[in-house]
ChimeraX commands (.cxc) that place a marker at each C-alpha (Angstrom):
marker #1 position 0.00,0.00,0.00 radius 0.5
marker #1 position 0.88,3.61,-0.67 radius 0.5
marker #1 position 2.47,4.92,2.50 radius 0.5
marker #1 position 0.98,8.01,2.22 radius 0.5
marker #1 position -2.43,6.51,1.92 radius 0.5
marker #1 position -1.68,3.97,4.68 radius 0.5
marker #1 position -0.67,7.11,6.93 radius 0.5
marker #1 position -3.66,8.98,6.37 radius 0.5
marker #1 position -6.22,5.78,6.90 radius 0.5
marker #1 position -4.42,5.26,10.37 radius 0.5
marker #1 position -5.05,8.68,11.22 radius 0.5
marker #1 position -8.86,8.47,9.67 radius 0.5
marker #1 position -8.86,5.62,12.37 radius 0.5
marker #1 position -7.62,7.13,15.39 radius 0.5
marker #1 position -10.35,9.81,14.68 radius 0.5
marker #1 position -13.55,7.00,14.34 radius 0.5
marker #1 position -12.16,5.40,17.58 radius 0.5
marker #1 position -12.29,8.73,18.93 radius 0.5
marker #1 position -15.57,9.23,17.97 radius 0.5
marker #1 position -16.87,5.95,19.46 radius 0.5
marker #1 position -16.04,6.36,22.64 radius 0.5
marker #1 position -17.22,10.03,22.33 radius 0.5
marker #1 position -20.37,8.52,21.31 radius 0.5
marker #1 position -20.75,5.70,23.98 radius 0.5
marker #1 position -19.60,8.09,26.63 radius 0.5
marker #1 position -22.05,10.35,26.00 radius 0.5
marker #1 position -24.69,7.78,25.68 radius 0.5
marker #1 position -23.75,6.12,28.79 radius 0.5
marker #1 position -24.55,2.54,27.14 radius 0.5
marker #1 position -23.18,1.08,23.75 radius 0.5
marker #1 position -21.19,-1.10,22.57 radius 0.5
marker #1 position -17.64,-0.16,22.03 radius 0.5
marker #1 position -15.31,-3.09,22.58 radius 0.5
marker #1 position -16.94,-4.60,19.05 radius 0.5
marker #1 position -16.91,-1.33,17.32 radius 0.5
marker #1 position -13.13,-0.69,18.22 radius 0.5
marker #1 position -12.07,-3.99,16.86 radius 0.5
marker #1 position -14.07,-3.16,13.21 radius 0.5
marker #1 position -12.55,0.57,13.01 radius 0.5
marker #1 position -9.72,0.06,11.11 radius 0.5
marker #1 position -12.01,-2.29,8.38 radius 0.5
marker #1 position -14.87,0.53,8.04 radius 0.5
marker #1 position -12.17,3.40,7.56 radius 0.5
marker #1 position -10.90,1.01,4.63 radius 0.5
marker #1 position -13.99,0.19,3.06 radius 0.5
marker #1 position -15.03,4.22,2.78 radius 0.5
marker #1 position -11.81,5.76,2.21 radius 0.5
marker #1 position -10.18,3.62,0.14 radius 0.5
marker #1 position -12.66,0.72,-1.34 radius 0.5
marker #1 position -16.41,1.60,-1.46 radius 0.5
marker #1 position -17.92,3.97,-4.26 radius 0.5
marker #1 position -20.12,6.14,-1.94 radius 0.5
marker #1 position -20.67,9.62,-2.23 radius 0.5
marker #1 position -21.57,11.90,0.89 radius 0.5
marker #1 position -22.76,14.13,-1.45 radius 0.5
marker #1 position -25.13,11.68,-3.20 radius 0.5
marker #1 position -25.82,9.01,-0.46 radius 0.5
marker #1 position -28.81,7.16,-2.50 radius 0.5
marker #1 position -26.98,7.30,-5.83 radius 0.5
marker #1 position -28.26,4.34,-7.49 radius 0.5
marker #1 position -24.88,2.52,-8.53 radius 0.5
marker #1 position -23.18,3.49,-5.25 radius 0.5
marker #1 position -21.18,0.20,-3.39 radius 0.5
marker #1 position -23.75,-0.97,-0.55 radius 0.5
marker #1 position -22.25,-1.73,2.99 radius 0.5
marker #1 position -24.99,-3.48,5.78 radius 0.5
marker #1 position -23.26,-3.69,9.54 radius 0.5
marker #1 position -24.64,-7.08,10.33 radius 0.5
marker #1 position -23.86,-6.64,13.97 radius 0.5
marker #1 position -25.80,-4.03,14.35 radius 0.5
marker #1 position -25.12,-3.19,17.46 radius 0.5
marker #1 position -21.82,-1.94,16.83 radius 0.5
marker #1 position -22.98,1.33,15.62 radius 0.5
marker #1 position -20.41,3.81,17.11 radius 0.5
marker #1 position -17.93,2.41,14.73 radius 0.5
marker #1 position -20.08,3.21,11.35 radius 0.5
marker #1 position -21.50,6.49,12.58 radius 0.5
marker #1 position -17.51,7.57,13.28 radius 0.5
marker #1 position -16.92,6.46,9.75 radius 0.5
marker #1 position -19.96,8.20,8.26 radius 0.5
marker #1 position -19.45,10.95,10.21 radius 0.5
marker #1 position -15.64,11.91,9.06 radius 0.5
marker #1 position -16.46,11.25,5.88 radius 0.5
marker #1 position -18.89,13.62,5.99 radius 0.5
marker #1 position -22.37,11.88,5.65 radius 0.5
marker #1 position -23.10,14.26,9.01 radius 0.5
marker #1 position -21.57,16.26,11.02 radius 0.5
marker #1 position -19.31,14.99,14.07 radius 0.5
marker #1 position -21.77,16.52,16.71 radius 0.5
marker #1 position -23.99,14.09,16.34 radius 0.5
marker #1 position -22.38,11.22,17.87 radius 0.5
marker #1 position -22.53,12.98,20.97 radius 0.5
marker #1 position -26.43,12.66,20.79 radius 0.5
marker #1 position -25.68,9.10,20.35 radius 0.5
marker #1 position -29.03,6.94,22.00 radius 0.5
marker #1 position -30.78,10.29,23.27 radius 0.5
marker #1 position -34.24,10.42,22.62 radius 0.5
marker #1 position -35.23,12.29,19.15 radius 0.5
marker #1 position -31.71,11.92,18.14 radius 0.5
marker #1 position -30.45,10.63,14.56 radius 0.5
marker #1 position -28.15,8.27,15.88 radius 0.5
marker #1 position -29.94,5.48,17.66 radius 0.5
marker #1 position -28.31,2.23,19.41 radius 0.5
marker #1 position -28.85,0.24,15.66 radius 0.5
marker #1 position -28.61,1.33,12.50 radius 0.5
marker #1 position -31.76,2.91,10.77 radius 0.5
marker #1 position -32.24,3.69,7.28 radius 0.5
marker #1 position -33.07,7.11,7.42 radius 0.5
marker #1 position -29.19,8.00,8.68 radius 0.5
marker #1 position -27.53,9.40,5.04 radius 0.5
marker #1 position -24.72,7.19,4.36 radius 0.5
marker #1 position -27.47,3.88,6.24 radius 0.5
marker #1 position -28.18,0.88,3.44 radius 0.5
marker #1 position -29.86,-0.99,5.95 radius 0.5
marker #1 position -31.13,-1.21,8.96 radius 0.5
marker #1 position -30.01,-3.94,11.28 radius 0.5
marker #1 position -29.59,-5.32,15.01 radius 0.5
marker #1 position -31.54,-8.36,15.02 radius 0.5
marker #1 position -28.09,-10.91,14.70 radius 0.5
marker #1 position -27.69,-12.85,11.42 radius 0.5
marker #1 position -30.51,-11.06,9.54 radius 0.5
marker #1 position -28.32,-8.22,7.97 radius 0.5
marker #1 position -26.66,-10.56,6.08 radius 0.5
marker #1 position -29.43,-11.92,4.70 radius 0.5
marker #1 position -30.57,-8.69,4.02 radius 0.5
marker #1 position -27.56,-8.29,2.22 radius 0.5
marker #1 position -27.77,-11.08,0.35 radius 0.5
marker #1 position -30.47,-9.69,-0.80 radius 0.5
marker #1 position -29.29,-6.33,-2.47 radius 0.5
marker #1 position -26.78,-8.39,-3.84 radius 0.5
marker #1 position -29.11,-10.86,-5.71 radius 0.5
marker #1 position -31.03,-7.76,-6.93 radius 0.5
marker #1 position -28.19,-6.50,-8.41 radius 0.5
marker #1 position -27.38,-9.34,-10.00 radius 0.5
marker #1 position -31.03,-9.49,-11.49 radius 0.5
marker #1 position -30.32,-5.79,-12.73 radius 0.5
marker #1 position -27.31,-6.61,-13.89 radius 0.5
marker #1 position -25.96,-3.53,-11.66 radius 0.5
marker #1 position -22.18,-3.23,-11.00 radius 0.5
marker #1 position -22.27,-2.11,-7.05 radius 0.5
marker #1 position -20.57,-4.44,-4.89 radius 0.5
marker #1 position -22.46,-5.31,-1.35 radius 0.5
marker #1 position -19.84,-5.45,2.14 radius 0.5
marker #1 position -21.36,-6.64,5.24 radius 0.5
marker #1 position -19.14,-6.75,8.36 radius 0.5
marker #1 position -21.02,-9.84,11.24 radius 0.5
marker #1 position -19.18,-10.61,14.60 radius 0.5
marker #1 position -17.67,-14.03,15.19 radius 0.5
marker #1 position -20.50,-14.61,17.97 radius 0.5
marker #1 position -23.39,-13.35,15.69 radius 0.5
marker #1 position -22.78,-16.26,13.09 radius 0.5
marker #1 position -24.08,-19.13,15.86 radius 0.5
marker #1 position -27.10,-17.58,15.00 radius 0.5
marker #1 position -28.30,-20.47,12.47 radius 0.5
marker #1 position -29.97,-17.67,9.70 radius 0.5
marker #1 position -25.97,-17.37,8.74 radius 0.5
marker #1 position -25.60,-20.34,7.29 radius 0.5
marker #1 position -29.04,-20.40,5.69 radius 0.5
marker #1 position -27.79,-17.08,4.03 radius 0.5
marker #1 position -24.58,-18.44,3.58 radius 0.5
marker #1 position -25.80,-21.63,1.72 radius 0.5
marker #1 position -28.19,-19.11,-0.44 radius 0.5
marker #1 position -25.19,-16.69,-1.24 radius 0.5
marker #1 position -22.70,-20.05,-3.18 radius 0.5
marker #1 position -25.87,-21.32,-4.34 radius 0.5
marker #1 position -26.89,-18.10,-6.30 radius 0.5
marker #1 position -23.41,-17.25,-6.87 radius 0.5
marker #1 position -23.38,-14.20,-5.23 radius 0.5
marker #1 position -19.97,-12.64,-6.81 radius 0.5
marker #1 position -21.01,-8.78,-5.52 radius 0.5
marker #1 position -21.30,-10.15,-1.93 radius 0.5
marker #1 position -18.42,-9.60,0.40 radius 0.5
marker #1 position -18.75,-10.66,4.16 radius 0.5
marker #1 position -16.15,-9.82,6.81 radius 0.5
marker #1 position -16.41,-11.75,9.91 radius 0.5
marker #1 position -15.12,-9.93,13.03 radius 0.5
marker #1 position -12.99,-12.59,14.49 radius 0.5
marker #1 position -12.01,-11.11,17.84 radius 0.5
marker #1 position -12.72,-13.94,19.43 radius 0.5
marker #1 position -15.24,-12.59,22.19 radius 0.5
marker #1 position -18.52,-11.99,23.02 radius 0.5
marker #1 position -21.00,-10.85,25.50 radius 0.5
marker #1 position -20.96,-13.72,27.98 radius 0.5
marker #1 position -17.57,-14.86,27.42 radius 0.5
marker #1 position -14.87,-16.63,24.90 radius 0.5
marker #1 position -16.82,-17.57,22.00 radius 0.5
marker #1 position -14.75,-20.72,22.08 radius 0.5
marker #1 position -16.48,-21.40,25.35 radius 0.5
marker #1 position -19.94,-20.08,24.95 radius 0.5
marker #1 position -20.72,-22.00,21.65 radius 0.5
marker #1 position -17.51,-21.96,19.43 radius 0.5
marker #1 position -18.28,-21.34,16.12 radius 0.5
marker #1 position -14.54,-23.04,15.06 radius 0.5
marker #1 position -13.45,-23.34,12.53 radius 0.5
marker #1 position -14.37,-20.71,10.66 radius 0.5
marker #1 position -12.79,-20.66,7.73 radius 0.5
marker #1 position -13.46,-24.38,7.03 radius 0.5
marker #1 position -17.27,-23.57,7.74 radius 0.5
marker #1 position -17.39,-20.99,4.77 radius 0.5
marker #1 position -15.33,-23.20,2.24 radius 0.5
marker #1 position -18.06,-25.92,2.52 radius 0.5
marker #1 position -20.78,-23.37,2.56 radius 0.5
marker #1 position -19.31,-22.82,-1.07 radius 0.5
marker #1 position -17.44,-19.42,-0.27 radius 0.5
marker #1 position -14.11,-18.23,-1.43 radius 0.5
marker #1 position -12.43,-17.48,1.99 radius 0.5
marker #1 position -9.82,-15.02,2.68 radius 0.5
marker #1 position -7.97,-14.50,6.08 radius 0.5
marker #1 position -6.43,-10.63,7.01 radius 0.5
marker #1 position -5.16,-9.03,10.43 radius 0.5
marker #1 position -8.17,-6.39,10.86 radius 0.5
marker #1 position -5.39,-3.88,12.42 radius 0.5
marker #1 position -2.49,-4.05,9.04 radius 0.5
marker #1 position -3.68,-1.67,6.44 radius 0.5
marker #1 position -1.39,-3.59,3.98 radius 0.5
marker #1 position -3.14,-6.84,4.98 radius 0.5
marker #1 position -6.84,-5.31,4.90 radius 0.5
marker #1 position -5.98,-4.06,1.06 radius 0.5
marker #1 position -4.31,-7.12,0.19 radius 0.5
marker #1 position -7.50,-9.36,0.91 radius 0.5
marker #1 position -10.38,-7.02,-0.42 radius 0.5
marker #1 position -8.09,-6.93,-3.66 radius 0.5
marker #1 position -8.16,-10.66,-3.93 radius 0.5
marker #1 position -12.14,-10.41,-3.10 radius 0.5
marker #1 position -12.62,-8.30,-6.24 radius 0.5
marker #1 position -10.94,-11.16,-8.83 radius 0.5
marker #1 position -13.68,-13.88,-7.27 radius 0.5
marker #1 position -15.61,-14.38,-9.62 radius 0.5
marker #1 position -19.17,-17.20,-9.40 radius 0.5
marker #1 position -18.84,-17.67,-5.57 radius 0.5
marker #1 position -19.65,-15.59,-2.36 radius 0.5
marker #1 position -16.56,-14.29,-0.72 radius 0.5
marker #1 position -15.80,-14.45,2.99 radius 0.5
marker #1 position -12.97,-12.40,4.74 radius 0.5
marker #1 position -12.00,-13.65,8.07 radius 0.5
marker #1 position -10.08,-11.03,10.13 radius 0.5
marker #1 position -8.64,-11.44,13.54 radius 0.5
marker #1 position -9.11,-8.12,15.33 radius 0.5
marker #1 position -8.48,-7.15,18.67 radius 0.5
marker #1 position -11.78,-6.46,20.55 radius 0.5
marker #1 position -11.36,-2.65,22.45 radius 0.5
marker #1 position -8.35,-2.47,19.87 radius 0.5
marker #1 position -6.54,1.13,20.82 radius 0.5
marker #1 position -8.11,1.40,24.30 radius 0.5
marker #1 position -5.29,-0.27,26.38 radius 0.5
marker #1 position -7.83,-1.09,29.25 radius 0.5
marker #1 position -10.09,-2.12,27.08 radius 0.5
marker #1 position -8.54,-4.48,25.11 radius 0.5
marker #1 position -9.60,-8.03,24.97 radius 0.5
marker #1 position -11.92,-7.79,27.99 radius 0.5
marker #1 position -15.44,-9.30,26.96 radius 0.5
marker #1 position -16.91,-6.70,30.12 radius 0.5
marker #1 position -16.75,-4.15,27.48 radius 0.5
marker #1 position -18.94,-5.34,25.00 radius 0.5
marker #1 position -21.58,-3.17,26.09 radius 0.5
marker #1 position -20.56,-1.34,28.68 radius 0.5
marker #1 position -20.00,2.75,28.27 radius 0.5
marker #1 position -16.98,4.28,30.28 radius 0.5
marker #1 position -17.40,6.35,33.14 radius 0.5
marker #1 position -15.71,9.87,33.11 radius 0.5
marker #1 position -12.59,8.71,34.25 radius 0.5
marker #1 position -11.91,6.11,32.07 radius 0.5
marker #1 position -13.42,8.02,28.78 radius 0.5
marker #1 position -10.66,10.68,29.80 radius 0.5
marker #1 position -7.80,7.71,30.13 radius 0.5
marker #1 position -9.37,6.33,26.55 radius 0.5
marker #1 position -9.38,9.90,24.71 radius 0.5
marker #1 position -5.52,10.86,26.05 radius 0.5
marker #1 position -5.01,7.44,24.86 radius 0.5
marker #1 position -6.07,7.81,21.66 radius 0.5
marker #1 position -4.62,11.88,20.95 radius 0.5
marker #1 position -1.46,10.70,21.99 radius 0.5
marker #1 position -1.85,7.97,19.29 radius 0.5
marker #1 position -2.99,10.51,16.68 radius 0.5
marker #1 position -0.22,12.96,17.65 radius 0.5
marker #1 position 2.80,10.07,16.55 radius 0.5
marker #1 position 0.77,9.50,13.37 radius 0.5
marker #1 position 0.35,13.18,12.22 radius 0.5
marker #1 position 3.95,14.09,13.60 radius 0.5
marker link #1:1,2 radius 0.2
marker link #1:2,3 radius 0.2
marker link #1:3,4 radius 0.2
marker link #1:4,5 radius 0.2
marker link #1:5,6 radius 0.2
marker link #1:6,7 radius 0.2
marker link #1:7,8 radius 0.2
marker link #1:8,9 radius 0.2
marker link #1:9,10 radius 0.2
marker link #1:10,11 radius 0.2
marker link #1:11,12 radius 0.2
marker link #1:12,13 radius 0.2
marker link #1:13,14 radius 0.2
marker link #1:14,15 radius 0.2
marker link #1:15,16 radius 0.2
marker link #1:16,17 radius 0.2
marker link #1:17,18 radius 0.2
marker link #1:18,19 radius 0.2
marker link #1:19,20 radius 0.2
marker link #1:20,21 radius 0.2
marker link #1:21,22 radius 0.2
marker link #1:22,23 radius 0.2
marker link #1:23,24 radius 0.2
marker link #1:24,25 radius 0.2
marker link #1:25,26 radius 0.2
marker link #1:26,27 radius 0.2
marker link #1:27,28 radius 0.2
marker link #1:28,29 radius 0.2
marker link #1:29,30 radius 0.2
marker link #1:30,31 radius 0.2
marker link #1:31,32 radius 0.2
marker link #1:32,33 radius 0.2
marker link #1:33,34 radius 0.2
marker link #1:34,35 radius 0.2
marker link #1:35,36 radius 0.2
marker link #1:36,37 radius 0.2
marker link #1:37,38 radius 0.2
marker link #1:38,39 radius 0.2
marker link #1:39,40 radius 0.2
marker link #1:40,41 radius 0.2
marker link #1:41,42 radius 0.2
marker link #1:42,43 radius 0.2
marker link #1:43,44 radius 0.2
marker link #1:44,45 radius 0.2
marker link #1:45,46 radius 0.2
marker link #1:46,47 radius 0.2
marker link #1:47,48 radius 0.2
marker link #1:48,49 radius 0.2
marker link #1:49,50 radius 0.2
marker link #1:50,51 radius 0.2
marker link #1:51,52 radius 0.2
marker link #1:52,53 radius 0.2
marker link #1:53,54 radius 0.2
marker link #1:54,55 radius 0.2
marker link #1:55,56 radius 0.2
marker link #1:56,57 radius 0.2
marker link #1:57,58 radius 0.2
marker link #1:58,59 radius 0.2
marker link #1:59,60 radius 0.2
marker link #1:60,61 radius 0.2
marker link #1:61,62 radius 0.2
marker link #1:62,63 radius 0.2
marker link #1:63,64 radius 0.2
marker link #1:64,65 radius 0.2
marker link #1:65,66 radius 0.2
marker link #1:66,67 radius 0.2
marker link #1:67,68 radius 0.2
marker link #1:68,69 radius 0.2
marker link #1:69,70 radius 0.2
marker link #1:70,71 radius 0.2
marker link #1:71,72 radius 0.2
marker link #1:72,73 radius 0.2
marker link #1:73,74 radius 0.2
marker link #1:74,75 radius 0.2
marker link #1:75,76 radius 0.2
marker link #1:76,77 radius 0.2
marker link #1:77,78 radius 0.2
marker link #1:78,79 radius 0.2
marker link #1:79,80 radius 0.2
marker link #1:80,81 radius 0.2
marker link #1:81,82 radius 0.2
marker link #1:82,83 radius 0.2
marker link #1:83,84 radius 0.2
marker link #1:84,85 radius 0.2
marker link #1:85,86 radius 0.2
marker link #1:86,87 radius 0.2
marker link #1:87,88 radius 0.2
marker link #1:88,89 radius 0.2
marker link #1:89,90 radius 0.2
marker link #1:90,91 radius 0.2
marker link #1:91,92 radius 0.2
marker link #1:92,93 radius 0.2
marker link #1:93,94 radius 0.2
marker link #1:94,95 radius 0.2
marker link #1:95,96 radius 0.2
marker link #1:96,97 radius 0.2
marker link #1:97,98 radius 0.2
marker link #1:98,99 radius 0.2
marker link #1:99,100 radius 0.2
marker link #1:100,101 radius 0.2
marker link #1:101,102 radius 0.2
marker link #1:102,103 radius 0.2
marker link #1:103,104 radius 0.2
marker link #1:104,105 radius 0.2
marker link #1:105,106 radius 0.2
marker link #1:106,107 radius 0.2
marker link #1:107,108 radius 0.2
marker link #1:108,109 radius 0.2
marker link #1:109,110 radius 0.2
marker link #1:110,111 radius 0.2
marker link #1:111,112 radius 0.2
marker link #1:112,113 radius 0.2
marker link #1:113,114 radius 0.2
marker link #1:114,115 radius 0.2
marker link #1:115,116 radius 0.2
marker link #1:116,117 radius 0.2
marker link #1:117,118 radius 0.2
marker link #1:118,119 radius 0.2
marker link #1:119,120 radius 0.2
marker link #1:120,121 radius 0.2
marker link #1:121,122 radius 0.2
marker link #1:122,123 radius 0.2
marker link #1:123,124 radius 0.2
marker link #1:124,125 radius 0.2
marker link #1:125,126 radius 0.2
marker link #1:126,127 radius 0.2
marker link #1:127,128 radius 0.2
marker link #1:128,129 radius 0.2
marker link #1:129,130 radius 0.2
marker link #1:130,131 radius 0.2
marker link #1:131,132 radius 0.2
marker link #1:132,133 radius 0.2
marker link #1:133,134 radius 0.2
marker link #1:134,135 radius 0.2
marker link #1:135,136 radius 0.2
marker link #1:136,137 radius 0.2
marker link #1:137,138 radius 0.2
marker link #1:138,139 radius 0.2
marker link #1:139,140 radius 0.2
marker link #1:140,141 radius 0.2
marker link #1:141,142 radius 0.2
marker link #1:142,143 radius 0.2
marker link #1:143,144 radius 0.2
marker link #1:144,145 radius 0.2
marker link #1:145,146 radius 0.2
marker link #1:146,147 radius 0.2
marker link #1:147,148 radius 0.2
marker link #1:148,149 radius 0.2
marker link #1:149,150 radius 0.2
marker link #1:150,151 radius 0.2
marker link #1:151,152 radius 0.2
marker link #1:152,153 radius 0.2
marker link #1:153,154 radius 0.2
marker link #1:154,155 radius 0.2
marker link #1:155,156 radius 0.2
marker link #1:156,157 radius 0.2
marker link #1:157,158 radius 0.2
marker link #1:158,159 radius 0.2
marker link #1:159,160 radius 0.2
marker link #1:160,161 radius 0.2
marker link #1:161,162 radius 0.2
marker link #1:162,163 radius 0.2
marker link #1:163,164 radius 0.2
marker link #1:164,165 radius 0.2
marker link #1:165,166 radius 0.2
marker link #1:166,167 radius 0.2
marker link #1:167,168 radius 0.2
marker link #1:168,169 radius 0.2
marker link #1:169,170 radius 0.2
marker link #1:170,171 radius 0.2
marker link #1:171,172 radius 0.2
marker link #1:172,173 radius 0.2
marker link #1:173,174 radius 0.2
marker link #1:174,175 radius 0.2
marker link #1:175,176 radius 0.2
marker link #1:176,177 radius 0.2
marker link #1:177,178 radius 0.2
marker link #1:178,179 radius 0.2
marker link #1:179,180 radius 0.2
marker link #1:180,181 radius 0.2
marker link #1:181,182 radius 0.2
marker link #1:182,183 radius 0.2
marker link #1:183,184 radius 0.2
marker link #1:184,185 radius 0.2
marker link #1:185,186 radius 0.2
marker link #1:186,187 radius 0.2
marker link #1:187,188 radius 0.2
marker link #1:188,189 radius 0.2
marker link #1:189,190 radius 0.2
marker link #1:190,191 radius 0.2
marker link #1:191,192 radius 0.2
marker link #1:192,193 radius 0.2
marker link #1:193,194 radius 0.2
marker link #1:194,195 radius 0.2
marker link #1:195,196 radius 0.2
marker link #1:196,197 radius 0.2
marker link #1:197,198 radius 0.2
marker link #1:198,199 radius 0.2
marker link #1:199,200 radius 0.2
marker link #1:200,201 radius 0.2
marker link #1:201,202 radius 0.2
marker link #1:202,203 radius 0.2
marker link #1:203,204 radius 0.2
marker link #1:204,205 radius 0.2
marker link #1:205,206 radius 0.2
marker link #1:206,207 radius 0.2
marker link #1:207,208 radius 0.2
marker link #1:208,209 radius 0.2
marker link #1:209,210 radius 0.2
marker link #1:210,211 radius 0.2
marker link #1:211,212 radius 0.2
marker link #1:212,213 radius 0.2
marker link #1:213,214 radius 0.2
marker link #1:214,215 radius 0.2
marker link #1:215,216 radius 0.2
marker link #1:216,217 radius 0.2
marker link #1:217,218 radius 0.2
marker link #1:218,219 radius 0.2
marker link #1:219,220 radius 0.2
marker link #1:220,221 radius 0.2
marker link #1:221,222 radius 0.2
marker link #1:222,223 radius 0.2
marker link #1:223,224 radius 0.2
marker link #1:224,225 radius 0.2
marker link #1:225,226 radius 0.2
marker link #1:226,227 radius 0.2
marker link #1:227,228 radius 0.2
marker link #1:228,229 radius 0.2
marker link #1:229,230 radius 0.2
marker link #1:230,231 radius 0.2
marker link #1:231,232 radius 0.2
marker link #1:232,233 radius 0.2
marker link #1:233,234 radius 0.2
marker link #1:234,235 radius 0.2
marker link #1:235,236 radius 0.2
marker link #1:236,237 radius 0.2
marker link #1:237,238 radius 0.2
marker link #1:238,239 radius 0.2
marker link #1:239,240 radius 0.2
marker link #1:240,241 radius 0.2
marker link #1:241,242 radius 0.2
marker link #1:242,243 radius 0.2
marker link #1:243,244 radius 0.2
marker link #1:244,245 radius 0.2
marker link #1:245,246 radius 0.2
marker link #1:246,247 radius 0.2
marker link #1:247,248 radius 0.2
marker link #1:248,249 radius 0.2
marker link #1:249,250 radius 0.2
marker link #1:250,251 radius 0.2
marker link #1:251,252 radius 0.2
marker link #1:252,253 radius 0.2
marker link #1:253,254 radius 0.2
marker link #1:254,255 radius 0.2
marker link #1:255,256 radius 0.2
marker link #1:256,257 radius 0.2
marker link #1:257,258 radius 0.2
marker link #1:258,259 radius 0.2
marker link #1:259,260 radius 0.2
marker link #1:260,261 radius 0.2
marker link #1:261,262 radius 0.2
marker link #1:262,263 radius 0.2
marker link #1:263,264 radius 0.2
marker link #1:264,265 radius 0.2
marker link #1:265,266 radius 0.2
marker link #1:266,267 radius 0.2
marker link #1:267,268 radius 0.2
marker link #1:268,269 radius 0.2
marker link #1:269,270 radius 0.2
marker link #1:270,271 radius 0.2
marker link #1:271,272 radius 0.2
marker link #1:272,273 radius 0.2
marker link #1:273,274 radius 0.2
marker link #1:274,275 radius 0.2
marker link #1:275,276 radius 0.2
marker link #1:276,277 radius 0.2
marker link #1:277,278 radius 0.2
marker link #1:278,279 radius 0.2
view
């Protein structure tokens, strides 16, 4: 990757992490150990992959992105947000009543395909705007990020089996492999292992990245784009709370929002980060 690019997509993330715990904080409930570990993916995906226009967000051959695990939230509206969909402000609304931003996606955000929450049924909403396009014979491409405990939810694998078996080329799922969930190790709670093997005999081209290596992120969504007749799946092993020292692989903060002392520990945290990158 370009180092210049890489440079300025590690700075884009600093800023979205910033802005979920801003969010959260603010909220006082959220999610932000899942939305940490996806941060560096999303930045990707709008900054350096997806066709989408802030300008134009329901042009009609625009690249369609559905956050399966809905309830990591923070993380898109940071990305939507510095790229410009809306202002920054409004993740400090985040949750409050009347607000744009609510705990789940919702369609009517600018820069929102779909609205999701309910585990394993944004990708097969996905699936969905991906077989339409195929129908149309559009060119957009649909992304959809799930979490690693979202696909023991069984409506995966009946959209996974429907994705190979309508070879869904345009379909692109990243699996959040950070290896924990709300109630524990997802190894322990109902392991979903091995992942990768579970996706090659669903029929899908599976690709493996480090979720936190810009060079690795490109590196696999370029492969993704040669696939052609099959779904493809990315598998990336992320680091749940990733840039939050504290809050780094702990499953307690899957959805819990930091008090004032710790969002002030998490925000020097992260400006200190963002001050090596832009120095």
């Amino acid at each position: 990757m370009d180092e210049t690019l890489k440079k300025q997509l590690q700075i884009t993330a600093c800023k979205v992490r910033m802005g979920i715990i801003e969010g959260v904080y603010n909220a006082k409930s959220g999610h932000p150990g899942g939305s940490l570990s996806i941060a560096d993916t999303l930045t990707y995906l709008y900054n350096a992959k997806m066709n989408v226009y802030p300008d134009k967000p329901d042009l009609c051959d625009r690249d369609r992105f559905v956050l399966s695990k809905g309830h990591t939230a923070p993380a898109l509206y940071s990305v939507l947000a510095n790229k410009g969909f809306f202002s920054t402000e409004e993740l400090k609304s985040l949750r409050h009543i009347g607000a744009l931003l609510q705990g789940h996606p919702c369609i009517h955000i600018p820069g929102v395909d779909m609205s999701s929450g309910s585990l394993g049924q944004g990708i097969s909403a996905a699936c969905g705007i991906a077989l339409s396009g195929k129908i149309s014979n559009e060119t957009y491409k649909v992304y959809t990020i799930l979490g690693d405990g979202e696909i023991e939810e069984g409506q995966v694998w009946e959209a996974a089996m429907f994705a190979a078996h309508y070879k869904l080329d345009n379909l692109v799922a990243i699996i959040d492999n950070n290896g924990l969930q709300i109630d524990g190790k997802i190894s322990d709670v109902c392991s979903p292992y091995p992942i990768v093997d579970k996706f090659k005999a669903f029929g899908w081209h599976v690709i493996e990245m480090d979720a936190h290596d810009f060079d690795s992120i490109e590196k696999a969504f370029n492969e993704a784009e040669t696939i052609v007749n099959q779904p493809v799946a990315i598998v990336q092993k992320s680091v749940k709370g990733k840039g939050v020292s504290f809050m780094e692989n702990q499953c307690s903060w899957h959805g819990t929002a930091p008090n004032a002392e710790q969002y002030a520990q998490a925000m020097a945290e992260l400006n200190e980060t963002l001050k090596s990158l832009e120095g």
